[in-house]
N, C-alpha and C positions, 0 to 999 in steps of 0.2 A: 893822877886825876887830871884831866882834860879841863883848860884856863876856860875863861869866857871866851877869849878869842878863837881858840881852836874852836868851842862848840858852837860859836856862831859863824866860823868858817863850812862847818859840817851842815848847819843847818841854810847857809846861803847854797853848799853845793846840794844838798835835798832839793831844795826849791827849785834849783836849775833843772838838776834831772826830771823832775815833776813837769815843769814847762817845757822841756822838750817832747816828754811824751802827749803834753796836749797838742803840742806845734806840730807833732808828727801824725796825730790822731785826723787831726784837722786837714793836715793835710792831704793823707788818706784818703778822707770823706771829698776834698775837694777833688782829688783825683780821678774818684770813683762816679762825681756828677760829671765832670769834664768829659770821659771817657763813654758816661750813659749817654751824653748831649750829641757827640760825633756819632756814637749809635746809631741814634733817633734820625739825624739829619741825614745820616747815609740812606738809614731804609726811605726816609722822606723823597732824599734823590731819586733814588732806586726806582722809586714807586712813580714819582715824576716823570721817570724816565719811560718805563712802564708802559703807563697810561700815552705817552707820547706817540709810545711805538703803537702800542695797540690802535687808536685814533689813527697814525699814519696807513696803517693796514687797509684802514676804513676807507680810506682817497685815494689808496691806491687800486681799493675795488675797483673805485667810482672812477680814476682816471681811466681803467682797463675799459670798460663799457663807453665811455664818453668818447665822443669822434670828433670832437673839441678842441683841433691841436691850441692855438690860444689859452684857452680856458686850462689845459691844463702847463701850459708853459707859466702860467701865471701861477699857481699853484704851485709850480714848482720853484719858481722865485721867491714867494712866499715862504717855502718853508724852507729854503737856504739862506732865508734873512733873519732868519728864526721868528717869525713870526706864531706863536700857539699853534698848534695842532686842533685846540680845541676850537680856536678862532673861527679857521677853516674852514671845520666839523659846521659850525653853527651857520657858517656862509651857506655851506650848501646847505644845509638842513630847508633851505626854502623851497627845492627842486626836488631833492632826493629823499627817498624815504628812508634808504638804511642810515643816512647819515644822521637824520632828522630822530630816527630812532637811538642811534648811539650817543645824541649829543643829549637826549633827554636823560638818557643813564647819566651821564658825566653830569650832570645839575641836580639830580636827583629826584624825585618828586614835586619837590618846590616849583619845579619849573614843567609848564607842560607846553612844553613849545608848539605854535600854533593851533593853539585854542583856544585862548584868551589872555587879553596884558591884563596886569593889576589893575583894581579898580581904581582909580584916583589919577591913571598914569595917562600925561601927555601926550596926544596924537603926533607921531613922530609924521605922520602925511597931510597933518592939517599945519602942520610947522612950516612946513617947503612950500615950494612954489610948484610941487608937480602938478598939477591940473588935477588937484583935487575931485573937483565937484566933478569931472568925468567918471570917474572910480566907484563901482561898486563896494557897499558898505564890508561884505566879506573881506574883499580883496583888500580893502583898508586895514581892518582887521588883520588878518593877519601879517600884513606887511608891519604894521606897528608892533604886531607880537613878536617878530623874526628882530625887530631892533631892540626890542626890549631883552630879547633872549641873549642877544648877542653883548646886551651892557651888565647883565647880571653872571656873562660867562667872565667876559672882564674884570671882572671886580673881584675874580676871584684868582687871578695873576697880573694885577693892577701894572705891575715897576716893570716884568717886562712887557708887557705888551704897548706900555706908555716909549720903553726905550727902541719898538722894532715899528711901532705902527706909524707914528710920528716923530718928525724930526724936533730938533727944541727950536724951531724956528715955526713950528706948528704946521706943518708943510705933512703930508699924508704919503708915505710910500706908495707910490704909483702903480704897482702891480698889484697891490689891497684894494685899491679904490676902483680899481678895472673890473678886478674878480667880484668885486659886488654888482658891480653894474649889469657884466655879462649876465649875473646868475637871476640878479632881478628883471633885466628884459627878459630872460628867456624864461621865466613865472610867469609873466605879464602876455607874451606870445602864447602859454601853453593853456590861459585864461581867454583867450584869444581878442587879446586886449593892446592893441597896436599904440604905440609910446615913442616919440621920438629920441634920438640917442642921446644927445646934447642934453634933452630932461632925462633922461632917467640918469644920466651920469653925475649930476650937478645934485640930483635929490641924492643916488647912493653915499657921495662924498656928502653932502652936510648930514647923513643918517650917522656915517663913522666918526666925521668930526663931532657931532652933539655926544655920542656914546662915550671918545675919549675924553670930554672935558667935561662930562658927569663923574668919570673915571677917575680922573684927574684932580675933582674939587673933590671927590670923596675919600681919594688916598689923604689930600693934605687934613681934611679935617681928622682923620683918623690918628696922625700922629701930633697934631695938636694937641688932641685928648691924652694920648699917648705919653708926652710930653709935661701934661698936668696933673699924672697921675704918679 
């Protein structure tokens, strides 16, 4: 007959066995989320990357047709700086209509770019110093929707567009701030709306500067929240 110590030795090693099988159960289970999570994040890549390429497809129409060598050297700095593809897309969306049409697929219906900003939203042309009161109330319009469009594409690849468009010295990569300019004189030309370069290039850059530092204050407060929760 088995002492108390023996059967308290039988039943410390039951115990054991019992908690390893939870230990290994658990572990398991952890395995099988770790393994679901790289999944998810691959096809997320995948699908990023995707989408990148397709978009690229789209500027490469647009470079084929365009006789712009500039405009597209600048473009092509842009996306060897990694700057969004979708960025891009919404630059020219102010010119081009296939563009203009594929950037509205990439935002979804939410966004009908160049039809109307949200109600409530800040005149991104009564902000500058462009020579407003010359501008027709359209051309206003949509110039504020083409910036509106372009801070709601942002907000939806916040970190990198924050790490390729500006410097942390807040300093504007120079081939971004170009390829706006050209594509907004040459809207402003094809409205047959004559603009000095000097103004259109000083309003393009504070349209990209105000967009990143909406961008900007709306990442941090996100993980503020983030943070408190």
């Amino acid at each position: 007959m088995a002492g108390l110590e023996e059967l308290g030795a039988l039943d410390n090693e039951e115990a054991g066995a019992k908690t390893t099988e939870i230990s290994d159960d658990v572990f398991r289970e952890q395995q099988k989320k770790t393994q679901t999570s790289r999944t998810a994040l691959k096809k997320a890549e995948q699908k990023a990357r995707d989408k990148d390429q397709r978009l690229a497809t789209v500027i490469g129409r647009f470079l084929q047709t365009n006789s712009n060598t500039e405009v597209m050297l600048l473009i092509a700095r842009c996306l060897d700086h990694n700057i969004p593809a979708g960025m891009i897309l919404g630059l020219l969306a102010l010119i081009e209509p296939e563009a203009k049409e594929e950037f509205e697929k990439l935002m979804g219906e939410a966004v009908q770019l160049l039809s109307s900003p949200e109600s409530g939203s800040r005149s991104l042309v009564e902000q500058s110093q462009f020579d407003a009161a010359t501008l027709p109330e359209h051309i206003k319009k949509t110039i504020d929707t083409w910036g509106h469009g372009l801070l709601k594409f942002g907000l939806t690849q916040p970190t990198r567009l924050l790490t390729t468009a500006i410097s942390p010295e807040e300093v504007l990569f120079p081939s971004l701030s170009q390829l706006a300019t050209f594509l907004l004189r040459q809207y402003l030309q094809n409205e047959k709306i004559n603009v000095e370069y000097d103004s259109t290039h000083a309003f393009a850059e504070l349209l990209l500067t105000n967009v990143l530092k909406q961008i900007k204050t709306q990442l941090k407060e996100t993980k503020e929240l983030e943070g408190r929760g």
